[in-house]
C-alpha positions as CSV (number, residue, x, y, z in Angstrom):
1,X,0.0,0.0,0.0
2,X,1.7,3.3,-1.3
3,X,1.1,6.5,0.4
4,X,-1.4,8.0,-1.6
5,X,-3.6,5.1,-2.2
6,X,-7.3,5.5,-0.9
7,X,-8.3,4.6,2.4
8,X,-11.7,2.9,3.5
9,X,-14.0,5.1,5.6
10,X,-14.2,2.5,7.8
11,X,-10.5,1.8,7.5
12,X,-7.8,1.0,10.5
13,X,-5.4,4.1,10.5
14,X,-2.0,3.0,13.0
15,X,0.3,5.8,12.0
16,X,0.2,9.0,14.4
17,X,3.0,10.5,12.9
18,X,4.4,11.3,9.4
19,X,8.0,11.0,9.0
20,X,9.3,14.4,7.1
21,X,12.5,13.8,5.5
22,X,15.0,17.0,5.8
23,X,17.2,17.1,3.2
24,X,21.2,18.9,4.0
25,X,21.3,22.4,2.8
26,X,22.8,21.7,-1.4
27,X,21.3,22.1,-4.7
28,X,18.9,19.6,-5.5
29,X,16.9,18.5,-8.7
30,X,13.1,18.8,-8.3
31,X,9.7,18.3,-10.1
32,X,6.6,20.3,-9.5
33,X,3.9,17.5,-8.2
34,X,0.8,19.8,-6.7
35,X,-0.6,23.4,-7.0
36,X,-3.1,24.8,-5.4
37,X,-4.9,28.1,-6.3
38,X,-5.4,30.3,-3.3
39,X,-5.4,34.0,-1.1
40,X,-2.5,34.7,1.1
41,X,-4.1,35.1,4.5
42,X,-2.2,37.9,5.0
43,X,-2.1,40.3,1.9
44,X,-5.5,39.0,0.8
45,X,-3.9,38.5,-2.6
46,X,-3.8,35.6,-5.0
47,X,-1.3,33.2,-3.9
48,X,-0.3,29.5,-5.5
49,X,1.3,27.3,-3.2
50,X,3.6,24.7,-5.1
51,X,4.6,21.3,-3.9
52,X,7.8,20.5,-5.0
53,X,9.4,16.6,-5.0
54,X,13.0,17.7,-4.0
55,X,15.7,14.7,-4.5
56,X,19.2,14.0,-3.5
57,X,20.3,10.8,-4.6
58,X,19.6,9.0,-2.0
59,X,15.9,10.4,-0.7
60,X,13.1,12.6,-1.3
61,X,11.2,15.2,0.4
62,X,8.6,17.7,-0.1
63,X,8.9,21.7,0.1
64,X,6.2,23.4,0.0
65,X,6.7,26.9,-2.0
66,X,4.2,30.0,-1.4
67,X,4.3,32.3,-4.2
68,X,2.5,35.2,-3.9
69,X,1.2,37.1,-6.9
70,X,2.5,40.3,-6.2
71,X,4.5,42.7,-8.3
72,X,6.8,42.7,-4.8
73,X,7.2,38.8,-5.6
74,X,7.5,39.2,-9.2
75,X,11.3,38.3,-9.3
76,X,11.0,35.2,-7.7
77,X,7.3,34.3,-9.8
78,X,10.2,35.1,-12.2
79,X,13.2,32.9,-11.0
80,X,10.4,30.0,-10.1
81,X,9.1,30.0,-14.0
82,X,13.2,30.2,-15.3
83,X,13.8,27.5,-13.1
84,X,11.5,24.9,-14.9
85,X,12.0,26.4,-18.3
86,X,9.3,27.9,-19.4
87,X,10.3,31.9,-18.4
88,X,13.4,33.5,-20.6
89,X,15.6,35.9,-18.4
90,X,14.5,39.5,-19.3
91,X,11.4,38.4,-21.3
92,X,8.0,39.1,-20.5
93,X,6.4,36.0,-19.5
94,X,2.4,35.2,-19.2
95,X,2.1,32.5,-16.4
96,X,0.6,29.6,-17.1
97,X,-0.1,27.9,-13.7
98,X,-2.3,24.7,-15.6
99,X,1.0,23.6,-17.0
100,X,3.6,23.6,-14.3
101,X,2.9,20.0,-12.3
102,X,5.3,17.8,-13.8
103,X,8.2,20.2,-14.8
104,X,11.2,20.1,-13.7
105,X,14.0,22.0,-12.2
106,X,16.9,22.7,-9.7
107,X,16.8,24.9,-6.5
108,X,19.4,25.9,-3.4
109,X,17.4,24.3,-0.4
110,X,18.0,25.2,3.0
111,X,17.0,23.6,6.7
112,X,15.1,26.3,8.5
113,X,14.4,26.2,11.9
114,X,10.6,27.5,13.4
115,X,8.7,27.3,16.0
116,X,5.4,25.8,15.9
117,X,1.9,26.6,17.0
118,X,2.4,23.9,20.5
119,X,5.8,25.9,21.0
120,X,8.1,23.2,19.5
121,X,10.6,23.8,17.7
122,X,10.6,22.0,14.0
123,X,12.7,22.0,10.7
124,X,11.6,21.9,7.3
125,X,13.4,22.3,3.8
126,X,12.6,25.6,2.2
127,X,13.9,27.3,-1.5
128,X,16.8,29.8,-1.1
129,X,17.1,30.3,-4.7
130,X,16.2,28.9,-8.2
131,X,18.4,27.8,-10.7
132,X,17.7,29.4,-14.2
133,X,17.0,26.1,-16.4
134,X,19.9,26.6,-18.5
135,X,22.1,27.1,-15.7
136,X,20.9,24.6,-13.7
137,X,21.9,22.3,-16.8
138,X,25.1,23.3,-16.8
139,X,25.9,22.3,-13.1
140,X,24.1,19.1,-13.3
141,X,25.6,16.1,-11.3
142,X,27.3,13.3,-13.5
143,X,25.2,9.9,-13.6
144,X,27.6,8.3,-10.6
145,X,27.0,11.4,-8.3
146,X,23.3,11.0,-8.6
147,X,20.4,9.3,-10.1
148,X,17.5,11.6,-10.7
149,X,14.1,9.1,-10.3
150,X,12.3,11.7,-12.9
């Protein structure tokens, strides 16, 4: 039984926890698996919040991406659409939001370090940067530093 497969309403759930893997702060390969069309709670503006399948050889993990559409958050709306090819640097671009699950790219992730609503303290994986898609080829591991599963 995979993760995502359906459960039973009437089903036996045993798992109270979900295991988060933290990848080390490094430049990873990723591909776009969810968006979800929403309002930032705060600004009240349209905001998409990306799911992103980061992987480093060895493991997986998801980051979750809010970007905000803003013209303050243009540049990285911007650096998010270079990264998976479909935005030239300097060009105007009209996002297409229906065609970005599945794409790929490569991002600088980093660990941060919050505290949550019960007053723990937690980590999670977060984008520091994108990597414009011709860049990001360029600096691509070799087949024997990693395998890339997509």
């Amino acid at each position: 039984m995979g993760n995502n497969d359906y459960m039973d309403w009437n089903g036996t759930i045993t798992n109270d926890s979900a295991a988060q893997n933290l990848l080390a702060p490094g430049t990873y390969s990723f591909r776009v698996t969810k968006l979800d069309k929403t309002t930032s709670n705060s600004s009240g503006a349209p905001m998409a919040v990306v799911t992103l399948d980061v992987y480093d050889g060895a493991q997986s993990a998801s980051v979750i991406e809010y970007l905000v559409l803003t013209r303050a958050s243009e540049w990285k709306l911007s650096a998010f659409f270079r990264a998976i090819g479909m935005k030239k640097h300097g060009e105007p671009f009209v996002m297409n939001w229906d065609a970005i699950e599945g794409c790929t790219g490569r991002a600088e992730v980093f660990v941060d370090e919050y505290t949550r609503s019960d007053g723990g303290i937690a980590k999670k994986n977060k984008v520091r940067q994108y990597l414009d898609k011709d860049e990001a080829q360029e600096n691509l591991p070799t087949a024997d530093e990693e395998t890339i599963p997509f």
